[in-house]
N, C-alpha and C positions, 0 to 999 in steps of 0.2 A: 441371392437376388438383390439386396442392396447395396453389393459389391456395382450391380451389374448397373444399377439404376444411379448410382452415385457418377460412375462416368459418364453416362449417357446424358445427365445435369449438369456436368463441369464440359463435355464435348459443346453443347449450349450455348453454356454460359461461354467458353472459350470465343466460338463463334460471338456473339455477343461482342464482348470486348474489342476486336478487333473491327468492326462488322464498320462503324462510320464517328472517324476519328473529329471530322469535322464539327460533330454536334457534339460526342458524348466520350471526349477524350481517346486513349486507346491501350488496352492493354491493362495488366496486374500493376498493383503496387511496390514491388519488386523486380517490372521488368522497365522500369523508368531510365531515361537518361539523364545524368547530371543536367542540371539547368530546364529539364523539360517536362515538369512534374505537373501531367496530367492524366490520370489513370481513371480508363470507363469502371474498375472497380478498385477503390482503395484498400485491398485487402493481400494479403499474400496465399497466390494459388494453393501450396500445400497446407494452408491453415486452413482454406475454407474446405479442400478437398475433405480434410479430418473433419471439422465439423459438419458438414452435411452426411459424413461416413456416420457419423455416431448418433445423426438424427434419424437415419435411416434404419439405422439396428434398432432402435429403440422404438420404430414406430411412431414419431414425432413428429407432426408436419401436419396435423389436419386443422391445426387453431395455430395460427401464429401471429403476434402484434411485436412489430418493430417502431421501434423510438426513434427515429433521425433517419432521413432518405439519405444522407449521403452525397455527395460531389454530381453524380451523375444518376444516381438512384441504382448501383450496379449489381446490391448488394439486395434491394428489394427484387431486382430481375431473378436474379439467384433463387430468393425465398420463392417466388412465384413459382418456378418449376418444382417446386414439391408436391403439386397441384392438391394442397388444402384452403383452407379462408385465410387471405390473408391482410391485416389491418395495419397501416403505418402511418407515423403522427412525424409531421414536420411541421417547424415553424415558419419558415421560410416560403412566401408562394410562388415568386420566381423559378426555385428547382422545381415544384411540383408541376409546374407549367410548362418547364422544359424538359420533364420526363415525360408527361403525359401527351406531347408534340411528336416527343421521337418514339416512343413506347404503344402509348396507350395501356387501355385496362382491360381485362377481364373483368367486367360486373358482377356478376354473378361472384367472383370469387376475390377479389381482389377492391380494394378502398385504401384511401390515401386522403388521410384528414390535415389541413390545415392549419392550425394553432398552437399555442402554446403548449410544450406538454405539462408542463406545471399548472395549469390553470385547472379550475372544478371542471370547469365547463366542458373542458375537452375530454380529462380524466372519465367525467358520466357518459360521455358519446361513446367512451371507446368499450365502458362496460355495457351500452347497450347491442353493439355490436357485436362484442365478444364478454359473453358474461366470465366464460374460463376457456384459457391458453394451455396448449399444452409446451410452448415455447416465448417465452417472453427475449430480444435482441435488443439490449439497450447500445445505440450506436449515435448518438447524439452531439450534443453541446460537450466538449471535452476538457469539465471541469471537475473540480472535489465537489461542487454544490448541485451540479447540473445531474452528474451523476445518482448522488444521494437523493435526490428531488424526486428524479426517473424511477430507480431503486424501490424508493418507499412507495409511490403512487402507482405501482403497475408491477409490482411484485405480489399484488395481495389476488391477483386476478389468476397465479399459474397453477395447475393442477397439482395433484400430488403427484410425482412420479415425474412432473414435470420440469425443464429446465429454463433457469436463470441465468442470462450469457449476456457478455458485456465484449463491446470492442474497446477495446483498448490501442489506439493510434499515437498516446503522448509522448511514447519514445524513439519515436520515428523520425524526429529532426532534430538538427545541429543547434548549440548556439543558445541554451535554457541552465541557467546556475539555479532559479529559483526551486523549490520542493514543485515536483511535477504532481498535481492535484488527482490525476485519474490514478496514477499510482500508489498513491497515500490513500483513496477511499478502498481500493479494492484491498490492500495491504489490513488496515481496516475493518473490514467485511469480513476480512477471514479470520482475525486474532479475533474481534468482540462481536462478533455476530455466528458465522460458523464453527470456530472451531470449541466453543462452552454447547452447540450442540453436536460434538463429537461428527462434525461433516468438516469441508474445507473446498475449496477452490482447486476445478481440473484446468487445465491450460493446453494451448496448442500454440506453440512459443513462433515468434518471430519479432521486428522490430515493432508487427502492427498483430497483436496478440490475440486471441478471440479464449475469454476465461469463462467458466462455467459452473453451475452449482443443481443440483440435485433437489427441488422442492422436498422436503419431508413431512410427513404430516403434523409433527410437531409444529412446522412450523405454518403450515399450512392455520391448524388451529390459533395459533398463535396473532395471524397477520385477520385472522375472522373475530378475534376479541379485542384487536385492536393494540397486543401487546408486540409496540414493536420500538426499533433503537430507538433514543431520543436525538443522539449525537455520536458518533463513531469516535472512538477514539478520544473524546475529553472527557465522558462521566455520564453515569447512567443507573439509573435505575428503577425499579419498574417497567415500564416500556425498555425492552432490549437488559434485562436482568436476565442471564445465562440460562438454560434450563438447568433443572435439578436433575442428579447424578441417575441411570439409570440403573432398573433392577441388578444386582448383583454386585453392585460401584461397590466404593467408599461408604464410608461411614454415615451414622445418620443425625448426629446431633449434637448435643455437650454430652461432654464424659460422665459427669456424674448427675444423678435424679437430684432435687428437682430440676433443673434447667431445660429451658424448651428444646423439643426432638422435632426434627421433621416426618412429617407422616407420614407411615409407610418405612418399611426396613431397607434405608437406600433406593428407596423406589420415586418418583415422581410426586410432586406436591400437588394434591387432587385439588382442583380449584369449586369453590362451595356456588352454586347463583349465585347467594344469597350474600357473597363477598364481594366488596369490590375487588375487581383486578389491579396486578400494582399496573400504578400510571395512569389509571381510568379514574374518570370519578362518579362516585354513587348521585343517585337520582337526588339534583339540587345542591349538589354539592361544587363549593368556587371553585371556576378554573381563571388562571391570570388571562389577561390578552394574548390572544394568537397571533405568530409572526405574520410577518410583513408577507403578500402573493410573491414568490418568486425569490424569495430568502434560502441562504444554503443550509443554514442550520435545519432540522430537524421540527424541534422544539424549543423555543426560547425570547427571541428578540420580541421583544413590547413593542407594540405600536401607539406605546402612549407618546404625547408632546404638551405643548401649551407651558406656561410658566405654572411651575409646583407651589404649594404652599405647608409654611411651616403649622402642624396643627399642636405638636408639645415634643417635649424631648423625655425619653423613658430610658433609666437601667445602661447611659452611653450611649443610645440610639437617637436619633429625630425620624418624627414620625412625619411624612408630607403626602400632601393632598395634590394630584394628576390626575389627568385623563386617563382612565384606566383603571382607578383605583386608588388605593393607598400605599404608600410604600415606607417602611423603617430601613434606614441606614445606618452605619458607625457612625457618629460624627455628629456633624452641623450640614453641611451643604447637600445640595439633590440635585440634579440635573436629570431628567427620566433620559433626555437623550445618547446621555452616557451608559445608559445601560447597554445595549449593542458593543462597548468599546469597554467593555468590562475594566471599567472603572473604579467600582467598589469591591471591596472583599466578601459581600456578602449584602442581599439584599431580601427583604421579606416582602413579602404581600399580602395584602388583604383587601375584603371588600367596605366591612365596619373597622370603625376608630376603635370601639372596644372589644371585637375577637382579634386584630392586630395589635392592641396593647397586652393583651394576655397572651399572643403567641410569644410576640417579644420575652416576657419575662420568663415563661417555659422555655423558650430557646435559651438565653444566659443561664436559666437553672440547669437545665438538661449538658450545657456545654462544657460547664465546670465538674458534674461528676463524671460526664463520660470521659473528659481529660481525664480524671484520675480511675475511672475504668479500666480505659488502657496504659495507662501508665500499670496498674496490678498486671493485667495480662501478658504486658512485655518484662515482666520479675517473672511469668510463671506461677501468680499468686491468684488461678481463675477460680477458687470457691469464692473469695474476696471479691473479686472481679464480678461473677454470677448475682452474688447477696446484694450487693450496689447495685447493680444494674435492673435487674428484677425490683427493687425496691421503686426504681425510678421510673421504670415502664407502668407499674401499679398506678404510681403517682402521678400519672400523665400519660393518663390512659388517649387514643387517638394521635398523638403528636406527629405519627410518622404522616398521617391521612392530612393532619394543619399543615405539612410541612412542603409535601411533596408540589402544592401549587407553587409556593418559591422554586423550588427545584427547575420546575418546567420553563421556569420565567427565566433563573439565573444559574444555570447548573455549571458554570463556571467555578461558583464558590468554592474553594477547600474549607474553610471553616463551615459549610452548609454543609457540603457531602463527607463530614467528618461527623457531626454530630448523627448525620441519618443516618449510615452506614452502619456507626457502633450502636446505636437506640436497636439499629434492626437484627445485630446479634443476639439482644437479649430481650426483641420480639417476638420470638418463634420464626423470624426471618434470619435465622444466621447465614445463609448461603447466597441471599443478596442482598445482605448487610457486608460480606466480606467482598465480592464482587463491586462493589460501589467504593469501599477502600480502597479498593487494588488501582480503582479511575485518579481516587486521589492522588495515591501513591505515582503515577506515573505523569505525575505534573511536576514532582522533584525527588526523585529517588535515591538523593541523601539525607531523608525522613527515617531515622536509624529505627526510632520509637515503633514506626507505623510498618517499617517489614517485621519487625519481631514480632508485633502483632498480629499481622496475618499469618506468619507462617506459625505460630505458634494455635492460633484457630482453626488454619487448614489441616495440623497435624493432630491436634489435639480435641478438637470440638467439631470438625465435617469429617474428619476420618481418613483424611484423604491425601496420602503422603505422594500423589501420583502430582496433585493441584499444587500442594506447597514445594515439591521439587523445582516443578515450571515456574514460581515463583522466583522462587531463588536464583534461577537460570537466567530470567526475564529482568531481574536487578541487574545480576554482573555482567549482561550483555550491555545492559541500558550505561551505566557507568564505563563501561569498554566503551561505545560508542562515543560519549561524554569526553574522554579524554584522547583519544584518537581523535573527533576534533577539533580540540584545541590545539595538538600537535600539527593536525594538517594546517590550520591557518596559521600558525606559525614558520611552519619547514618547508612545504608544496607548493606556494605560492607560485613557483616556475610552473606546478602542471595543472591538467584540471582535475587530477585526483584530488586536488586539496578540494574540490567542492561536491566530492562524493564518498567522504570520511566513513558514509555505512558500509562503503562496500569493503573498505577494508579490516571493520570491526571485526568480522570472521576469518580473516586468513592466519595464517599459519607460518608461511614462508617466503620467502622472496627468490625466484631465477632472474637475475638480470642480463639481459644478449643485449652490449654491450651498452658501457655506464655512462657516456658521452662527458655532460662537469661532473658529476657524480654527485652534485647537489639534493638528490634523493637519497642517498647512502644515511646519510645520516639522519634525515627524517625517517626512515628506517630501523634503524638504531634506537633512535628514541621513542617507538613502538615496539620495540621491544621484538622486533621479528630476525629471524633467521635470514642471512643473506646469499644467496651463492653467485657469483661475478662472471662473466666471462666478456672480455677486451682484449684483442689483438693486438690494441694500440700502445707501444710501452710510453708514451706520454702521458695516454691517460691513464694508466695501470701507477705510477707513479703518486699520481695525487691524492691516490684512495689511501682511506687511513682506516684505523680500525681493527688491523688483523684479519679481513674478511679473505676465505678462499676464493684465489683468480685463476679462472682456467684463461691460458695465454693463446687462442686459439680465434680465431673464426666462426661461423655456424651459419651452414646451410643444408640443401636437400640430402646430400650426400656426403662422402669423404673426398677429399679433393686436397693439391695443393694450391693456394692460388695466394694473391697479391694483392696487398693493402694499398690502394693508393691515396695517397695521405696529402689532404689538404693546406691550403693558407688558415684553415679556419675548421676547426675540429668537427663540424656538422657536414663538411665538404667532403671528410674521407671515407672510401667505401669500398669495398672488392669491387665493385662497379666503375666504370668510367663516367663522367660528366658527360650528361647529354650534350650536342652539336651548339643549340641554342644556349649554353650558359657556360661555355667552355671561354670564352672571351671578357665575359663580365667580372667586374674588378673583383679580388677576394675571393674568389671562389675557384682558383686554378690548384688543380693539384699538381705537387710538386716534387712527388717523390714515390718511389715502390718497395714494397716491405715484403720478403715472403712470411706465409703464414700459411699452417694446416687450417682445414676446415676440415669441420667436425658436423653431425648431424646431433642435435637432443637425443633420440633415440639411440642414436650409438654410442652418446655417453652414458646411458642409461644401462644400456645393456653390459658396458665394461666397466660398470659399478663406480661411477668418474661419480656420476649424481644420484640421488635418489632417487627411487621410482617413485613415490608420493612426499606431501608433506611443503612442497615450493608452490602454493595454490594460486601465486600470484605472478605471473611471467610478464616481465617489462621487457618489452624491445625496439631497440634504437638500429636499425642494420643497417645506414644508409641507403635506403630503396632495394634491401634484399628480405623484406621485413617475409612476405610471401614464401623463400625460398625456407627461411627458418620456421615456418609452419607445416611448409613439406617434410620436415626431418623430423618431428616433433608428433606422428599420428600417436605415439603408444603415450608419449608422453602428456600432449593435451588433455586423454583420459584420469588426470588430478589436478587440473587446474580448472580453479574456477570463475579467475579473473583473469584479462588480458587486458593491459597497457600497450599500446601499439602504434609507433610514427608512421602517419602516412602524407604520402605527394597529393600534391592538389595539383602539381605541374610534375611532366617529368624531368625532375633534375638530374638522374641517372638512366644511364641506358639501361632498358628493360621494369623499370618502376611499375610495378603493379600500381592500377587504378585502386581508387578508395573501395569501389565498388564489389572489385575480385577481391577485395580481402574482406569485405561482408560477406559474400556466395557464399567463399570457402568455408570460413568460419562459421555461419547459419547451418550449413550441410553437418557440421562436426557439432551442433548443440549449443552456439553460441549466440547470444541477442546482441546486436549494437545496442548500448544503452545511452552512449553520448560522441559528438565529438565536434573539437575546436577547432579553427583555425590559427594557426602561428602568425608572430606580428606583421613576418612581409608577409603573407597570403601562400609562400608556396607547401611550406607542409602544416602541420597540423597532427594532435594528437585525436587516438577513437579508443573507445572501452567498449571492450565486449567481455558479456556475464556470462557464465554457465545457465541452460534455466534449468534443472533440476531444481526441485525443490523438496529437500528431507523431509519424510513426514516424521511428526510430533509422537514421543513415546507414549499417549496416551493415545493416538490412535492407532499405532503399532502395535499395541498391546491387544486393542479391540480388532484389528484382524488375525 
């Protein structure tokens, strides 16, 4: 039955799209022509197919609020046929004007708010409309802050059982070096928010991706006490502290009596009323200034200003007086406006001159023995480590409750979230005292001191050798990364893989169909990856150095003889002839014919020429045959999970597949375009497309 009801939605919706191109564009996001990108829904047919298929099994559709109408609002039309309540915040009044002209509403079941969705204002309208969703669509401002803003503000409203789905459109067009922001929070979302509660991110892949998440009651509870991230990805604690291991986990505390245990034998940390929650503060208790309306961060940025004033200097610290409060820095100088631009290494807060002079001085006390804390811990000397530690928690008693309003102000600090983190090992918080190290840790993860540390806690004190594996893993990825890019900006500079160095952190091996200057060879090399060559051209076969095996061959759909014709200019030559229009143009005549076998990938595979797995990164230069060596390659594309691929912007050869046919093909086979450039005349250009599989993590492996 919602097999049956899902295409009868998308027959609609289809209608729909097409219905009046005049007002409301026409067509999917996928069915666009170069140059003419207006689509009545910006989304790709088979992504929404799956996602309305998976709303439909589930019974999902009678409360739904959507974040961002969208281009045309095509995407709200869609929700609408699910015929539940459905609520949608845009900022923009212009679209709602021009959807509500060509559309209209259903009243009764349908509303479409105008405002900001960051703002209170709008946030309290939409909970009195929809007190709980059982699908929250955040498809908005397509930022890292926008995102996060949306996330937090209208995630606390979804049911249990309910889902949490983001569009995701950032990878959709050409021509962006910078860290693409929508894809860094949801990347994000999943390491420090899902996956410490044993869930993660489903996906229905395309260039315009629609990703999804499961409300759990955990978290459900979680998002009702308030306990939620502070900042994705730079440091956290309290708000957005992992949950604790569930019944049957890992371990439950320090190895030996006395040192504090968590409650419960591997089970859950029972939260008391009568406690505060981390991140929250008790009745009357400081909290610093709240960021700025419409700020990306979380938690953090002051909204102090005014010129500061010096009130005394304590212990290396000056203490100065702002709006806002008080503030102790290293040093001498303060500028509060530099807090945003994290400026200082560390900065405290308070409300009095005198509980900020005594935090001061318990922070230098606390910071020198828990240096030498972990400094025993990274020997392996944790009775040592335990008796120190405990001695100082005794001695200073509250500090983490003093501290954490710094936290919320400046959680940038590494000397801040150094001292918390370790006070909170030997608080009865070891599990997100170690989780707030690991934030530290991942601000420079050649901190030798600070992995021995954790791994030696995660194995020795949480029990938990499944945690300090992913530890260790999560280093030598992080340093791969680290050093693969500084190789690409050094070696790559010709392509635009030098400005996508993660994607090659994971590979394995290199096929190249054919190596045109072979100026990648060696930045290959010095990654340390496996090569395998194939060049028809004995000119360019010639220049390659290194010992690397060259199959001297061609490659295309089939097995063929056919004829290299070999240019003035090595980018000119191709099994293919020059098209009509550039057969004339200076430089670019070919000049000569070579015969040459062609080969298909697959049939070198099959007569054991190549390996069946293990080359996960395939580079291909064919001269506008790039298409036909995709067609030879079905059995073999199933180990690859990166493609490098030249393509025409004009047709220079006869038969040059469009940019376009070589997205189709490749999307139908499990591949995403994730970028691509154009070359310096305009006519080709390089495109990347990823695998989107994505491995799941042996710890949730383990739990199915």
């Amino acid at each position: 039955m919602s097999e049956e009801k899902c295409q009868q939605i998308l027959a609609e919706v289809d209608a729909w799209v097409m219905a009046r191109p005049e007002r409301r564009g026409v067509g999917y996001h996928n069915s666009q022509r170069a140059g003419q990108y207006d689509p009545a829904l910006a989304q790709v047919r088979s992504v929404l197919e799956d996602f309305f298929g998976l709303l439909l099994r589930r019974g999902l559709g009678a409360r739904v609020l959507q974040v961002g109408l969208g281009r045309h609002g095509g995407m709200h039309y869609a929700l609408s046929l699910l015929g539940g309540r459905l609520v949608t915040v845009e900022r923009e009044e212009r679209r709602v004007r021009a959807y509500l002209e060509d559309q209209g509403l259903d009243p009764a079941r349908e509303t479409i708010l105008v405002g900001d969705p960051g703002e209170a204002a709008t946030r309290e309208r939409v909970r009195e409309l929809l007190p709980e969703v059982d699908v929250l669509l955040l498809d908005g401002e397509e930022s890292y802050g926008a995102f996060l803003r949306d996330w937090r503000g209208y995630a606390p409203l979804v049911r249990v059982g309910g889902l949490v789905a983001f569009c995701d459109g950032s990878q959709a067009f050409a021509g962006r070096r910078e860290e693409l922001g929508v894809g860094r929070f949801l990347f994000e979302l999943e390491r420090d928010y899902l996956l410490p509660r044993e869930a993660r991110l489903g996906v229905f892949h395309a260039d315009r991706a629609i990703l999804y998440y499961e409300q759990s009651e955990e978290m459900r509870e979680e998002w009702a006490r308030g306990v939620v991230a502070l900042e994705l990805g730079r440091g956290e604690v309290g708000e957005g502290s992992p949950a604790e291991p569930r019944p049957g986990g890992a371990g439950n505390g320090w190895r030996r009596e006395p040192w504090p245990v968590e409650s419960g034998k591997g089970g859950p940390r029972e939260s008391q009323p009568s406690e505060s929650q981390p991140g929250e503060s008790r009745p009357g208790e400081a909290r610093p200034p709240e960021s700025r309306p419409g700020e990306s961060r979380l938690v953090g940025s002051s909204s102090v200003s005014g010129s500061p004033r010096l009130l005394e200097e304590l212990e290396g610290f000056s203490i100065h007086a702002a709006e806002g409060g008080l503030f102790a820095v290293p040093g001498g100088d303060f500028d509060p406006r530099e807090i945003d631009r994290d400026a200082y290494p560390l900065v405290l807060w308070g409300e009095g001159r005198e509980s900020l002079g005594a935090l001061v001085r318990d922070f230098v006390r606390a910071e020198e023995a828990l240096g030498r804390c972990r400094g025993l811990l990274a020997e392996g000397r944790l009775d040592e480590a335990q008796s120190l530690g405990a001695e100082l928690v005794r001695g200073l008693p509250g500090l983490r409750e003093r501290l954490l309003p710094s936290y919320h102000l400046y959680h940038h600090s590494a000397r801040l979230g150094l001292v918390l983190g370790t006070f909170m090992l030997f608080a009865d918080r070891p599990r997100e005292g170690w989780f707030l190290l690991r934030k530290v840790l991942r601000r420079n993860y050649h901190e030798q001191e600070l992995i021995q540390v954790l791994a030696r806690v995660a194995m020795e004190v949480l029990r938990d050798e499944v945690l300090g594996r992913e530890l260790l893993e999560e280093v030598r990825a992080a340093l791969r990364r680290s050093e693969v890019g500084r190789i690409c900006r050094e070696e790559l500079r010709g392509s635009m893989l030098w400005s996508y160095p993660e994607f090659l952190a994971g590979i394995g091996g290199v096929l190249q169909v054919g190596v045109g200057s072979g100026t990648q060879v060696g930045a290959f090399d010095r990654l340390g990856l496996p090569q395998v060559l194939i060049e028809p051209d004995p000119r360019a076969r010639e220049k390659i150095q290194g010992g690397h095996p060259i199959l001297a061959c061609a490659v295309g759909a089939a097995p063929a003889e056919g004829r290299l014709l070999r240019g003035l200019r090595g980018w000119s030559s191709s099994l293919a002839e020059l098209a009509a229009p550039f057969r004339g143009r200076e430089g670019l005549a070919q000049v000569e014919a070579i015969p040459v076998p062609v080969r298909s990938l697959d049939g070198l595979v099959a007569e054991d020429v190549l390996p069946a797995e293990g080359l996960d990164l395939l580079w291909i230069d064919a001269g506008g045959r790039e298409l036909e060596v995709l067609k030879g390659a079905e059995e073999f594309l199933k180990g690859v999970d990166l493609i490098r691929c030249k393509v025409f912007f004009a047709p220079l050869f006869e038969g040059t597949p469009e940019p376009e046919e070589l997205r189709l093909y490749l999307d139908e086979r499990g591949f995403w375009l994730r970028a691509y450039e154009p070359g310096p005349q305009g006519l080709w250009g390089e495109a990347l497309f990823r695998r989107t599989r994505r491995p799941m993590p042996e710890r949730r492996r383990r739990a199915v």
